[in-house]
VEXVEXKE-735833 format. One line per 8 residues: number of its first residue (from 1); their letters; for each residue z, y, x of C-alpha. Coordinates in Angstrom, 1 decimal. Each point is the difference from the previous one (the first is absolute). Example, Ala and Ser with C-alpha at 12.3 -4.5 7.8 and 13.67 -1.06 7.14 Angstrom:
BEGIN
1	AS	7.8:-4.5:12.3 ~ -0.7:3.4:1.4 .
//
This chain:
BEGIN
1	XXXXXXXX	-22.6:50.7:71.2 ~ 0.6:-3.2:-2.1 ~ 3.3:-1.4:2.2 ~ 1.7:-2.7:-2.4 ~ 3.2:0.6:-2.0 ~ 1.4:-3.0:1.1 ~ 2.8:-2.3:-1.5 ~ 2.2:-2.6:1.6 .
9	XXXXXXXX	0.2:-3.0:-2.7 ~ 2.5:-3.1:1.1 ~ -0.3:-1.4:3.9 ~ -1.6:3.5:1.4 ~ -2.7:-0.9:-2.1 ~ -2.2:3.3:-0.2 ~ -2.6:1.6:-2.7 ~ -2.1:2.5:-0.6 .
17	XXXXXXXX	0.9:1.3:-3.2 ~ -3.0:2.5:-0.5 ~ -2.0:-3.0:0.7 ~ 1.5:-2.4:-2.4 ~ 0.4:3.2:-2.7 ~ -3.9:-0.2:0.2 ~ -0.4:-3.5:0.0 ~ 1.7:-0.4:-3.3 .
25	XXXXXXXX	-2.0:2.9:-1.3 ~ -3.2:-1.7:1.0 ~ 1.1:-3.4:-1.8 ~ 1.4:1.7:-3.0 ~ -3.3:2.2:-0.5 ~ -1.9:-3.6:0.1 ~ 2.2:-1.7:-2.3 ~ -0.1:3.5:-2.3 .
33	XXXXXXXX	-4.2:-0.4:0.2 ~ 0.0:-3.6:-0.2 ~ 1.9:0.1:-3.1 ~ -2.1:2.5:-1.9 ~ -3.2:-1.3:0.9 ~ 1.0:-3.6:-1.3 ~ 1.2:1.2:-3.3 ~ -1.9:-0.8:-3.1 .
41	XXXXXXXX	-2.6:-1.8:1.6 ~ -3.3:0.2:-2.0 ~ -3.4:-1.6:0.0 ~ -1.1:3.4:0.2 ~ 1.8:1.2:2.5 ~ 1.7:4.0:-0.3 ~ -0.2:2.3:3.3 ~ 2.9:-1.3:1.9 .
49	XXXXXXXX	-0.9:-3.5:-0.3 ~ -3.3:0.3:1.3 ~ 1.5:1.7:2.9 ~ 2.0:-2.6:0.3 ~ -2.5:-2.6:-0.5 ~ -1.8:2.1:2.7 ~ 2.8:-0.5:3.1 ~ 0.1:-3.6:-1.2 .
57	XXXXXXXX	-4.0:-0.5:0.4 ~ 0.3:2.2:3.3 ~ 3.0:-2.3:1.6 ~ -1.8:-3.3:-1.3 ~ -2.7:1.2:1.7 ~ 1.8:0.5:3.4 ~ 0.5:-3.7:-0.6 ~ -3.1:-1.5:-0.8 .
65	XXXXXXXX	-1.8:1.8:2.6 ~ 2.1:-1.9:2.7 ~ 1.1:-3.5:-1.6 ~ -2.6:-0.1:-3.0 ~ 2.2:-1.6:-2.7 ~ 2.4:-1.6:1.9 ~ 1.3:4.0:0.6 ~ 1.6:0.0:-3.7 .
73	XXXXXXXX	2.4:-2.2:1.2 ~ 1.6:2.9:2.3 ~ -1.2:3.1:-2.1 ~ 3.2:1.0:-1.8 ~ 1.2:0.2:3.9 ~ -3.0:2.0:1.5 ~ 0.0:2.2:-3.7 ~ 3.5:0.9:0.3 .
81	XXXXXXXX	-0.7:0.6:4.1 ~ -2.7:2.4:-0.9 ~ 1.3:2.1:-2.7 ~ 3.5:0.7:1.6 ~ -1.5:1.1:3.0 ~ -2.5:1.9:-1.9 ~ 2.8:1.4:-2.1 ~ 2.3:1.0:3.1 .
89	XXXXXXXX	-2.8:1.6:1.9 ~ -0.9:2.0:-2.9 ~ 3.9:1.2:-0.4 ~ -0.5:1.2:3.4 ~ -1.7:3.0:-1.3 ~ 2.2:1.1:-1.9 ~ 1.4:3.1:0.3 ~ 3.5:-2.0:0.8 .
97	XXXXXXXX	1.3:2.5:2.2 ~ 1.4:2.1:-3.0 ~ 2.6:-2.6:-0.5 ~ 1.2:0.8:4.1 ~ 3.0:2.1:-1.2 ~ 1.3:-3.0:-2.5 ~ 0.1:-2.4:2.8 ~ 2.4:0.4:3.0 .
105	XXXXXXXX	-1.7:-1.3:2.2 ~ -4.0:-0.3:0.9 ~ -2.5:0.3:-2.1 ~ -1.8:-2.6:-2.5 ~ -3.2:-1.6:1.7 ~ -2.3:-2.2:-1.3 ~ 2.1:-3.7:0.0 ~ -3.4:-0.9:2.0 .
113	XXXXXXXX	0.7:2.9:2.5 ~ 3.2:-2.0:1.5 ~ -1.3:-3.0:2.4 ~ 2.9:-2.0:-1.4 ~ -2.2:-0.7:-3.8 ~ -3.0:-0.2:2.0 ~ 1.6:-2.9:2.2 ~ 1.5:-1.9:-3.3 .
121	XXXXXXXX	-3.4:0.4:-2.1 ~ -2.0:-1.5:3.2 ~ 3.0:-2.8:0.6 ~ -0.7:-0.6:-3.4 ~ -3.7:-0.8:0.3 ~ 0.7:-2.3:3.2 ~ 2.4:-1.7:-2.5 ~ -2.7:-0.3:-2.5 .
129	XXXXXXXX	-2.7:-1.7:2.2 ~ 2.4:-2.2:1.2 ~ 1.4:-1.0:-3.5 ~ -3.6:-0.1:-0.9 ~ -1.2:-1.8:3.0 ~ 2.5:-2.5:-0.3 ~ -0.2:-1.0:-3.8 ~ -3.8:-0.3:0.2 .
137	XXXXXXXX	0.0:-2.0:3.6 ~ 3.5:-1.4:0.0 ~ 1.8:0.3:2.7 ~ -1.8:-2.0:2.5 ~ -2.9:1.3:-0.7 ~ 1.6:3.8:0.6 ~ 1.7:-1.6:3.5 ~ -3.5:-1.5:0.9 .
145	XXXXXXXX	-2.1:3.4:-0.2 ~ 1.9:1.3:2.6 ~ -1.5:-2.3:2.5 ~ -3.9:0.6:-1.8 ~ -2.7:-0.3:1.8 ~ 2.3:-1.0:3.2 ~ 3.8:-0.5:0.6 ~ -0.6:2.7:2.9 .
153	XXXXXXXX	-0.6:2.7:-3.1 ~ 3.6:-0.8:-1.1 ~ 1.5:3.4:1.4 ~ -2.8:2.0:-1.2 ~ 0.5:-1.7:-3.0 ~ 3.2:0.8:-0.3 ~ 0.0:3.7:0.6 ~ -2.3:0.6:-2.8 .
161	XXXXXXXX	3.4:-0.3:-1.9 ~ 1.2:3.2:2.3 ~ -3.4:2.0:0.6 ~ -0.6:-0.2:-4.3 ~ 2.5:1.5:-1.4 ~ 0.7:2.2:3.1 ~ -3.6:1.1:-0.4 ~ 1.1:0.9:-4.4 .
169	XXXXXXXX	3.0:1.5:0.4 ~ -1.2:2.3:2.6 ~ -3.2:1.3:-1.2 ~ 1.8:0.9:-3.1 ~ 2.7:1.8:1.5 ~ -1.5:2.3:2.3 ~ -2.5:0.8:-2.7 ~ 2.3:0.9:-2.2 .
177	XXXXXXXX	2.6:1.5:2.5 ~ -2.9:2.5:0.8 ~ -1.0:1.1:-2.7 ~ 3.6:0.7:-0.9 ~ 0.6:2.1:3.1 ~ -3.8:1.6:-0.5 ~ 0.9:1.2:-3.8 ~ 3.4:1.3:1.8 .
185	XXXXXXXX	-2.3:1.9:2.3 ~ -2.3:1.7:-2.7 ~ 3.0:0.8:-2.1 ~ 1.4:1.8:3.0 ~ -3.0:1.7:1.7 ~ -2.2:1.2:-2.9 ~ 1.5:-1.1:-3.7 ~ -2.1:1.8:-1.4 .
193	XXXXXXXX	-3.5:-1.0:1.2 ~ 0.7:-3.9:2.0 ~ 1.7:-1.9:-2.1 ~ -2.7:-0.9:-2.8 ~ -2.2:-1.4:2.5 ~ 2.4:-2.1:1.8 ~ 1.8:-0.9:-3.2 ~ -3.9:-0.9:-1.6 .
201	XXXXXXXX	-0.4:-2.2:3.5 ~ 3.6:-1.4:0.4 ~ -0.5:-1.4:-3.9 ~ -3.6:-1.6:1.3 ~ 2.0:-1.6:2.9 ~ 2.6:-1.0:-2.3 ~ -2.3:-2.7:-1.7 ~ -1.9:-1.0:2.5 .
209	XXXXXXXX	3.5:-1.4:1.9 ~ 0.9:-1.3:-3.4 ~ -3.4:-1.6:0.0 ~ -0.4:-1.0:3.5 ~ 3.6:-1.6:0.0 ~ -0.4:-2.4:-3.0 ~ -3.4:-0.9:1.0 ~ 1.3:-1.2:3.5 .
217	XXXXXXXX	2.6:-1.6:-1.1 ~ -2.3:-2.4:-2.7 ~ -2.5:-0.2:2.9 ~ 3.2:-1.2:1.9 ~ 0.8:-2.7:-2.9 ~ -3.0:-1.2:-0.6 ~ -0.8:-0.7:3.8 ~ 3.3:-1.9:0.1 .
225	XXXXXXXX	-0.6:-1.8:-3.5 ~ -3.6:-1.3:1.1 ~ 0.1:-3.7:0.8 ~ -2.8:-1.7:1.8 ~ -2.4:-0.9:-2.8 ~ 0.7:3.2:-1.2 ~ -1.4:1.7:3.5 ~ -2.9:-2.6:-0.2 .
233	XXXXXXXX	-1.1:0.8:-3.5 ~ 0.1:4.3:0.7 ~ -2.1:-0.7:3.5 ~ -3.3:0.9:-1.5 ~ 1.4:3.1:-1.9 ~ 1.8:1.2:3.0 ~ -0.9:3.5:-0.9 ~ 2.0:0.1:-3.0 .
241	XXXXXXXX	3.3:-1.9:1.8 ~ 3.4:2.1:0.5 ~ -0.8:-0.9:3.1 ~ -3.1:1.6:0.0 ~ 1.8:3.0:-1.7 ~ 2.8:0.7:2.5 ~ -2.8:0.0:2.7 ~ -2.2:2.9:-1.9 .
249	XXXXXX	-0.3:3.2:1.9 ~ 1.7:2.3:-2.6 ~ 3.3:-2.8:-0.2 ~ 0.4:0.3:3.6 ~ -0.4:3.5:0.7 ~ 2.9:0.3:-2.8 .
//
């Protein structure tokens, strides 16, 4: 199940067009929502913009929890992270494999489902802490954590930069890749009786990667954004650091 219909673009370069169908379906369903729920705006808001007001208050929160208000300087980044994951997981579910006889090859997977988004959306968030890291530090400043608290730490240091995103892009692909291959299972063994209940659990795993993802990520930001003064100042409150966050028991379990 799920192989790729692949295409070969200029120098060998190869897609997966299944993939990229559902990646543009996921980013025009956002624009489509984005667009309705920013329409008219009102002091009084209507239904769809409080529920839009509602993903904005939920992503600012992601934010504030790990950077207090230094986070809104990254939120339109960790925002658009969280509902395009939340938007392809939740595509995942659908019942895509009707369109199987339009396509020649494959079958159309959740663009989350191919490792190949999950390694670009975590590539992006190493980006991010970097660019972050360096316009808040400067550059010296970003060259001279490396070698914090010793210049021995420099490799360990340094891999953070692999073990990070390796540790994102991971945890949401298998995730995702399994539930895929368990809702194939259900639909094949017992359609009639399975597939509610792994459907009802694969849509619960759905947000929490969504969630877990963007969360990491600012946790990742705001660890790299922190200058000294900054750690100094947060010491007494060390239970409410992202720090403190990415070392709670229900973070690290996911």
């Amino acid at each position: 199940m799920n192989h790729f219909w692949n295409i070969t673009l200029f120098n060998g370069f190869t897609v997966h067009l299944n993939t990229l169908i559902m990646t543009w379906a996921a980013m025009g369903l956002l624009l489509a929502l984005a667009w309705l729920a920013t329409r008219e705006l009102r002091v009084s808001p209507s239904l769809r913009q409080t529920v839009g007001e509602g993903f904005y208050d939920f992503c600012r929160s992601i934010t504030m929890a790990t950077a207090g208000p230094r986070g809104d300087g990254y939120l339109f980044f960790i925002g658009s992270l969280f509902l395009f994951i939340l938007t392809a997981n939740l595509m995942g579910q659908l019942p895509l494999r009707l369109a199987d006889p339009l396509l020649p090859h494959g079958s159309l997977i959740a663009a989350t489902g191919d490792i190949n988004t999950t390694t670009a959306l975590a590539l992006l968030s190493l980006a991010m802490y970097i660019g972050v890291a360096i316009k808040r530090t400067g550059l010296k400043g970003f060259i001279k954590h490396h070698f914090q608290p010793h210049w021995a730490f420099f490799p360990l240091n340094l891999l953070e930069h692999i073990t990070r995103p390796g540790s994102l892009l991971i945890r949401l692909y298998f995730n995702i890749l399994v539930g895929e291959i368990l809702s194939h299972l259900a639909l094949t063994i017992a359609p009639l009786m399975v597939p509610a209940a792994v459907i009802g659990l694969e849509l619960f795993v759905a947000v929490v990667q969504a969630y877990i993802f963007a969360i990491l990520s600012a946790v990742y930001i705001a660890l790299m954004s922190e200058t000294h003064d900054d750690h100094a100042h947060s010491e007494p409150h060390a239970a409410q650091t992202p720090a403190a966050l990415s070392e709670t028991p229900s973070v690290r379990a996911a």
